[in-house]
DOTI-749517 format. One record per residue (C-alpha): x, y, z; residue number from 0. Coordinates in Angstrom, 1 decimal, decimal comma. Each point is the difference from the previous one (the first is absolute). Last residue first. Layout:
u; v; w; n
X; Y; Z; NUM
...
end
This chain:
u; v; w; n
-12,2; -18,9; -11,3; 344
0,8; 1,2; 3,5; 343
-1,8; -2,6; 1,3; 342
3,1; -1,4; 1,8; 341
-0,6; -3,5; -1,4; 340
0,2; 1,4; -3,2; 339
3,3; 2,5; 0,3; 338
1,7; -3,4; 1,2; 337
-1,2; -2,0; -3,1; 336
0,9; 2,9; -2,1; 335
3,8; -0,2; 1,7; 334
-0,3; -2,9; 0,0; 333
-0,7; -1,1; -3,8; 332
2,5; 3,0; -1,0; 331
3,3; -1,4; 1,9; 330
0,2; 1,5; 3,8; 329
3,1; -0,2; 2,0; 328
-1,0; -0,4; 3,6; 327
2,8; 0,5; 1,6; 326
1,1; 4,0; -1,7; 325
-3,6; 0,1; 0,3; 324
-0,6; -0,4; 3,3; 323
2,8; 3,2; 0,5; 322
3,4; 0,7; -0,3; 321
0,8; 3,5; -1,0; 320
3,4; -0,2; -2,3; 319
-2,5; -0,7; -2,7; 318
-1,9; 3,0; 0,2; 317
-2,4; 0,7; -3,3; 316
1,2; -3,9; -0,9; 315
-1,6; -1,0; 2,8; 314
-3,8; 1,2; -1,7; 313
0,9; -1,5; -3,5; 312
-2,1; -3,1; 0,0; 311
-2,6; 1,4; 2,4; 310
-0,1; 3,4; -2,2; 309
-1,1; -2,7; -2,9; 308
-2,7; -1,8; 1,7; 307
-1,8; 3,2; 1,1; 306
0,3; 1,8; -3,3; 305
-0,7; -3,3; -1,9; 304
-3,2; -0,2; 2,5; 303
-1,0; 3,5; -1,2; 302
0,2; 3,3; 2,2; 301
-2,4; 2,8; -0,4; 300
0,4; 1,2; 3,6; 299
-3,1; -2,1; 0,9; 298
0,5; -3,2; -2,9; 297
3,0; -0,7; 2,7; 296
-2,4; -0,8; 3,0; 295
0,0; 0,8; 3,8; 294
-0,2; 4,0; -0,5; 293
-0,1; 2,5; 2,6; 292
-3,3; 0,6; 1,7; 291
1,4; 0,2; 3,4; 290
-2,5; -2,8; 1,2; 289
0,9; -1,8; -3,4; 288
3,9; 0,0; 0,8; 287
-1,2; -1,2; 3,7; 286
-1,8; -3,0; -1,8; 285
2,7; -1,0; -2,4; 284
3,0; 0,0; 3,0; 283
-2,6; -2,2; 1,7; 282
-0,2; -2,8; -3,1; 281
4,0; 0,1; 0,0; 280
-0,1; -1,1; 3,1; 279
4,0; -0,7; -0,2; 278
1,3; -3,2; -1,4; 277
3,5; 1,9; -1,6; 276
-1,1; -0,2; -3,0; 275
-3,8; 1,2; 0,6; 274
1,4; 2,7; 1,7; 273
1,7; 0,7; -3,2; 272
-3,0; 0,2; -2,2; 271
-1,7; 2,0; 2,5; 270
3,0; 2,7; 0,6; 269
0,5; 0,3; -3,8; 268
-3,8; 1,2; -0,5; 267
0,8; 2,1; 3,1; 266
3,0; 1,8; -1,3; 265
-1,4; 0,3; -3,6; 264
-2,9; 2,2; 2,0; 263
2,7; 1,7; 1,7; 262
2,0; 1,0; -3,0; 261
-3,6; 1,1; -1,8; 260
-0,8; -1,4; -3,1; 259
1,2; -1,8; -2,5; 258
1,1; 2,4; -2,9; 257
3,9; 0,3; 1,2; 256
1,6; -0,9; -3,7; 255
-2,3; -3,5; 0,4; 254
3,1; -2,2; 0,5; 253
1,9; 2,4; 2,4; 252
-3,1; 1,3; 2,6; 251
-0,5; -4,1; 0,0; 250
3,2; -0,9; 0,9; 249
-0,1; 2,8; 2,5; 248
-2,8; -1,0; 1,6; 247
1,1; -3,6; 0,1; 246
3,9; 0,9; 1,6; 245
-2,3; 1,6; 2,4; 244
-1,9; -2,6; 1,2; 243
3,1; -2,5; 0,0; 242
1,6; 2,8; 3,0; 241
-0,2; 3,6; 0,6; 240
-1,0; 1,5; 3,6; 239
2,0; -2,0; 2,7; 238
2,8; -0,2; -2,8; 237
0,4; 3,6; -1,5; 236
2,8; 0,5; 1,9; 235
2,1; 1,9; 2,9; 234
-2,1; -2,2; 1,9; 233
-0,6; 3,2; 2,4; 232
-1,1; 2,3; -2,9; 231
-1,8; -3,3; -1,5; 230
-2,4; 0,0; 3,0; 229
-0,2; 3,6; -0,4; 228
-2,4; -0,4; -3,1; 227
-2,0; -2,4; 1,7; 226
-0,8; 2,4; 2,6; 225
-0,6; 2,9; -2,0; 224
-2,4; -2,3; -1,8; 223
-1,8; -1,1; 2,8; 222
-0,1; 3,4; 0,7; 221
-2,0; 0,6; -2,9; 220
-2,8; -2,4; 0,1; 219
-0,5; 0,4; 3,7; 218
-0,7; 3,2; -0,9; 217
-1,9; -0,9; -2,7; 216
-2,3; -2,2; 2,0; 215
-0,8; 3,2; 2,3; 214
-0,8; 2,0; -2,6; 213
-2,7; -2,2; -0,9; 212
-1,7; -2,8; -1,1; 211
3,3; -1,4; -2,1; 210
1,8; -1,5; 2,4; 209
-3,2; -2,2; 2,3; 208
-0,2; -3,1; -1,7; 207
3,8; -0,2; -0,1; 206
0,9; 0,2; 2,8; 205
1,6; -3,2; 1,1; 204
2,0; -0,8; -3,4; 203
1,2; 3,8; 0,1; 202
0,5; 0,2; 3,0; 201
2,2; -3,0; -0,4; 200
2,1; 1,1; -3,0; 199
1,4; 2,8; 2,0; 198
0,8; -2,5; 2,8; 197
2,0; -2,2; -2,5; 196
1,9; 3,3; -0,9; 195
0,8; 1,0; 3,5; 194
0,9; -4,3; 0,7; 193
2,3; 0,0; -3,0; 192
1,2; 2,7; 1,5; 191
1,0; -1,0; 3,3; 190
1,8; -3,2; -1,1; 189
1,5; 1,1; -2,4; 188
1,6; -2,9; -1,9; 187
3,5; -0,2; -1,8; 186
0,4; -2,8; -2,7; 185
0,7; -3,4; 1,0; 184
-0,8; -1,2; -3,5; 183
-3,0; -2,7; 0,4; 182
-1,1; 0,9; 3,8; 181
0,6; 4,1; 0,0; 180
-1,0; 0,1; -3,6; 179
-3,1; -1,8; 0,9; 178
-1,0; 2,3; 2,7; 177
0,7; 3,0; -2,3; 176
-2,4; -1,5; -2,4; 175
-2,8; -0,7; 2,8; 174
0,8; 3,6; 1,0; 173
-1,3; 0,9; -3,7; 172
-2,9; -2,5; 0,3; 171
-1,8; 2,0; 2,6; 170
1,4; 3,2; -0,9; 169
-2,0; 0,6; -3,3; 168
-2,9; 0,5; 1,8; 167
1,1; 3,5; 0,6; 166
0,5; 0,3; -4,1; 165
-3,6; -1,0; -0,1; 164
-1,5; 2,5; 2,5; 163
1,9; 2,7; -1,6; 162
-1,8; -1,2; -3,2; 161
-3,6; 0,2; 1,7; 160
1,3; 3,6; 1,4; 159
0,9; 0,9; -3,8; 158
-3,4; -1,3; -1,2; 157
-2,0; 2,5; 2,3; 156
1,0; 2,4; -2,4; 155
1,6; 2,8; 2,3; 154
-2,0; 2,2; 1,9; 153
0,7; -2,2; 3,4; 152
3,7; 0,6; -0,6; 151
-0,5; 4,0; 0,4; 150
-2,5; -0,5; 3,3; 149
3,2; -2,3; 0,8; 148
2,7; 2,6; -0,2; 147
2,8; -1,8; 0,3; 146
3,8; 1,7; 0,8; 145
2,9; -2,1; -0,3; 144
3,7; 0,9; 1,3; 143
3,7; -0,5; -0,6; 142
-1,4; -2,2; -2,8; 141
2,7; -3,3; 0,0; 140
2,6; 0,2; -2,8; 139
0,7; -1,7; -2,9; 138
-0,3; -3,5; -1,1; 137
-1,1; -0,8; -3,4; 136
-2,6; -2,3; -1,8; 135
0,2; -0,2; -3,5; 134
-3,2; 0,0; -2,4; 133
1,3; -2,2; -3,2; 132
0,9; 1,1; -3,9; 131
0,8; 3,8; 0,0; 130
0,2; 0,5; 3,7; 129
-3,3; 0,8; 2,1; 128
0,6; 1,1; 3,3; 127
-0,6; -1,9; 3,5; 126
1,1; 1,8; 3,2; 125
1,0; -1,2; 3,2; 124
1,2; 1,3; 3,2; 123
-3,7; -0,2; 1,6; 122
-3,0; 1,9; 0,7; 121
-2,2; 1,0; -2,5; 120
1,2; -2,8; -1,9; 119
-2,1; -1,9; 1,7; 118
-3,0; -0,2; -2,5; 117
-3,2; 1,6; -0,8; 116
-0,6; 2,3; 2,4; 115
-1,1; 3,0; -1,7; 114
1,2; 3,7; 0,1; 113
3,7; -1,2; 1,5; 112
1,7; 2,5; 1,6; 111
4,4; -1,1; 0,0; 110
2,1; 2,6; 1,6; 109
3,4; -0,5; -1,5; 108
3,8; 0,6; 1,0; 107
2,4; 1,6; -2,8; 106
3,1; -1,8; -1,5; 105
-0,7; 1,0; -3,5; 104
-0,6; -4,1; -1,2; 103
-2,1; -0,9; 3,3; 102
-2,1; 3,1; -0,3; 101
-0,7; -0,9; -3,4; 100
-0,5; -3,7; 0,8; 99
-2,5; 1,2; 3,0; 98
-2,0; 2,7; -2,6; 97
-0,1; -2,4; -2,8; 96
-1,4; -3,0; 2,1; 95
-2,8; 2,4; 2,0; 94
-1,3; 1,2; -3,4; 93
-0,2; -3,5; -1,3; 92
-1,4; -1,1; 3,4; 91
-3,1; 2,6; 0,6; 90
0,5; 3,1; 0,3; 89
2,1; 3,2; 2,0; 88
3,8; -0,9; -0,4; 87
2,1; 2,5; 2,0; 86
3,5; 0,5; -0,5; 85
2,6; 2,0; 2,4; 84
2,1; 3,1; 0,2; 83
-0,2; 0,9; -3,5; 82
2,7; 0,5; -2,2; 81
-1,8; 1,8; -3,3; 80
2,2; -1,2; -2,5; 79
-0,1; -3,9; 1,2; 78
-3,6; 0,4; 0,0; 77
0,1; 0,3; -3,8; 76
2,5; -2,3; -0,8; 75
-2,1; -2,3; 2,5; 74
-3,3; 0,1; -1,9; 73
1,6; -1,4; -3,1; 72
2,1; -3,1; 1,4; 71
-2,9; -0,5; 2,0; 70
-2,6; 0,2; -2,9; 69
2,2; -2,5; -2,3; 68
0,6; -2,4; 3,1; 67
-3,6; -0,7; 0,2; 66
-3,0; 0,7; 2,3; 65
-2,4; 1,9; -2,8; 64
-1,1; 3,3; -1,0; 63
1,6; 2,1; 2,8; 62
-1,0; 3,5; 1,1; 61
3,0; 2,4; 1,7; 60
-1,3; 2,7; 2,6; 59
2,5; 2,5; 1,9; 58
-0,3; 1,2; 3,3; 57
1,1; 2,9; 2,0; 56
-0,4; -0,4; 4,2; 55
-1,1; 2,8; 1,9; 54
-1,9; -2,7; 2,5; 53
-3,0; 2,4; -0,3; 52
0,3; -0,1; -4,1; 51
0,4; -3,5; -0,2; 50
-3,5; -0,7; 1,6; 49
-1,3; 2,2; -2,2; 48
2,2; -1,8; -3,2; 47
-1,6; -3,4; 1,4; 46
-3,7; 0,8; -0,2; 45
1,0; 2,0; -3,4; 44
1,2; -3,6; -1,4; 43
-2,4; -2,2; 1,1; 42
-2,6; -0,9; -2,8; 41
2,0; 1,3; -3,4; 40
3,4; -1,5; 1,2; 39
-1,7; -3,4; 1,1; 38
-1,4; -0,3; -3,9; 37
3,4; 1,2; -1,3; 36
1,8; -3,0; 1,6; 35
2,9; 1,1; 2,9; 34
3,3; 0,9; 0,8; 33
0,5; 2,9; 2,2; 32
3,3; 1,9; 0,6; 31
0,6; 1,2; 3,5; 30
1,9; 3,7; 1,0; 29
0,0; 1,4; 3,4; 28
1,4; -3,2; 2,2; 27
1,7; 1,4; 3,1; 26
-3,1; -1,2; 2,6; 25
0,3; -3,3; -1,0; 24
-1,7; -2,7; 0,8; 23
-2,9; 2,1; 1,5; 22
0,6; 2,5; -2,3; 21
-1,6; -2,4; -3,0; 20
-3,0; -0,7; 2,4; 19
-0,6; 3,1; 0,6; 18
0,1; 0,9; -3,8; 17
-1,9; -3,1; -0,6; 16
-2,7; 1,3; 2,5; 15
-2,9; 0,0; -2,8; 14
0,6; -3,3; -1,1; 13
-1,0; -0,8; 3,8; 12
-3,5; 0,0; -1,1; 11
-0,9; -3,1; 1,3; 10
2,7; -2,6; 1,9; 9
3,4; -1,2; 0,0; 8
3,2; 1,6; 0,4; 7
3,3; -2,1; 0,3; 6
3,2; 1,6; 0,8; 5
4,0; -1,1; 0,2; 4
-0,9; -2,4; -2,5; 3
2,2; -3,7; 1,0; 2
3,2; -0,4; -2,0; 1
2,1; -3,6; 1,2; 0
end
């Protein structure tokens, strides 16, 4: 079980990284940062000042994309340099190259997310895109996460509606886990299927309020956090990842990764798979419109062959992973007749 050793929330705390960095560790003198050119541009002499009081050398590397190409290039160049640890400053393609990095060169990682769009943010998984499907990989848990949430509240307010989506997500992800425990006596936490449920619920309870203020993305965030180390003490992706995933991805493969947002895919999976399972589908609808994330394929440009499709294909992104649709076994007509009734199309 990996737990962060330090968690720092709140505004204009990007400005105490160095702190913050010490604070773990007061031998570190040397990080690598991974991050997207725009978030280089807007924070980086913020952060260099606050690495010159802490007397710690730093080295910036920009990546394009999340996939195994740009790690495999980034690293050889990181390798060189040995640093004592790896930060990824971004949203969750930068955060997913810096942990797997980190992972693969045997260095700890400080994850700061610039947006809260998913829960990678927090957890010891990353998801990099391989030459034909995205893969999702277990490395190691962020030693410790630092959100500035005046920084998240600058970001498109889309990414905090897609965060919002991906938290949904864990309502019919435990139900998964639940049914592998009853069909296939698989292991069951317990506790974190119960952290990752409660992420969900704040979500489904607040949701009117999230996106007025800072206050809402707060809450936003550290639901995220939470969820995140949910599968830290699963030791899995389960409490967070279940038949709504295996959807997102399905779609991210079939449309070459033009549909959207992973958290809006998330949510649009999460309704049609509530409906499977019985859920209140119709509620799961109403709190993804409160949080202004989508509720319909035609939103993320998605058609109903797209929709219809990914369903057929979804278990075969993870078929060791047994979920509703590894019982359900969709042909065409139900899977469009499902997709239907959940107003998705």
């Amino acid at each position: 079980m990996e737990l962060p050793r330090k968690i720092l929330v709140g505004d204009n705390v990007i400005s105490e990284l160095g702190n913050f960095i010490t604070d773990i560790n007061n031998r570190i003198s040397s990080v690598v940062i991974i991050s997207g050119e725009t978030v280089r541009n807007k924070i980086e002499d913020n952060i260099k000042k606050s690495f010159e009081k802490s007397h710690i050398s730093n080295y910036w590397f920009t990546r394009k994309d999340a996939s195994f190409e740009t790690v495999s290039r980034i690293k050889i160049e990181i390798e060189e340099l040995k640093p004592d640890i790896i930060l990824g400053i971004g949203g969750g393609k930068s955060v997913d190259v810096g942990k797997m990095i980190a992972y693969s060169i045997r260095k700890s990682f400080i994850s700061i997310p610039t947006s809260a769009s998913h829960d990678g943010i927090s957890s010891p998984f990353v998801s990099l895109k391989g030459s034909n499907k995205p893969h999702s990989i277990k490395v190691n848990t962020p030693i410790g996460i630092l959100a500035d949430i005046k920084l998240i509240s600058e970001a498109p307010p889309r990414l905090l509606s897609s965060g919002c989506g991906d938290l949904i997500g864990k309502l019919t992800a435990v139900k998964d886990w639940e049914l592998a425990r009853d069909d296939n006596n698989e292991y069951f936490g317990a506790y974190s299927a119960y952290l990752a449920k409660l992420s969900a619920d704040i979500i489904m309870n607040k949701s009117k309020e999230l996106l007025l203020n800072e206050y809402g993305v707060r809450t936003i965030i550290e639901a995220l956090i939470s969820a995140g180390v949910a599968a830290g003490i699963a030791g899995s992706s389960r409490p967070c990842s279940g038949s709504e995933h295996l959807f997102s991805h399905a779609l991210e493969y079939i449309t070459d990764g033009n549909c959207g947002l992973h958290g809006e895919r998330v949510g649009l999976g999460t309704i049609i798979m509530s409906k499977l399972y019985g859920m209140d589908f119709e509620r799961i609808i109403a709190v993804l419109e409160n949080v202004k994330a989508p509720v319909k394929a035609n939103q993320i440009n998605l058609t109903e062959k797209d929709v219809v499709q990914s369903l057929l294909i979804a278990q075969d992104m993870r078929p060791e992973r047994y979920t509703i649709l590894s019982k359900t076994k969709l042909d065409k007509k139900s899977a469009y007749e499902l997709a239907k009734s959940a107003k998705v199309i």
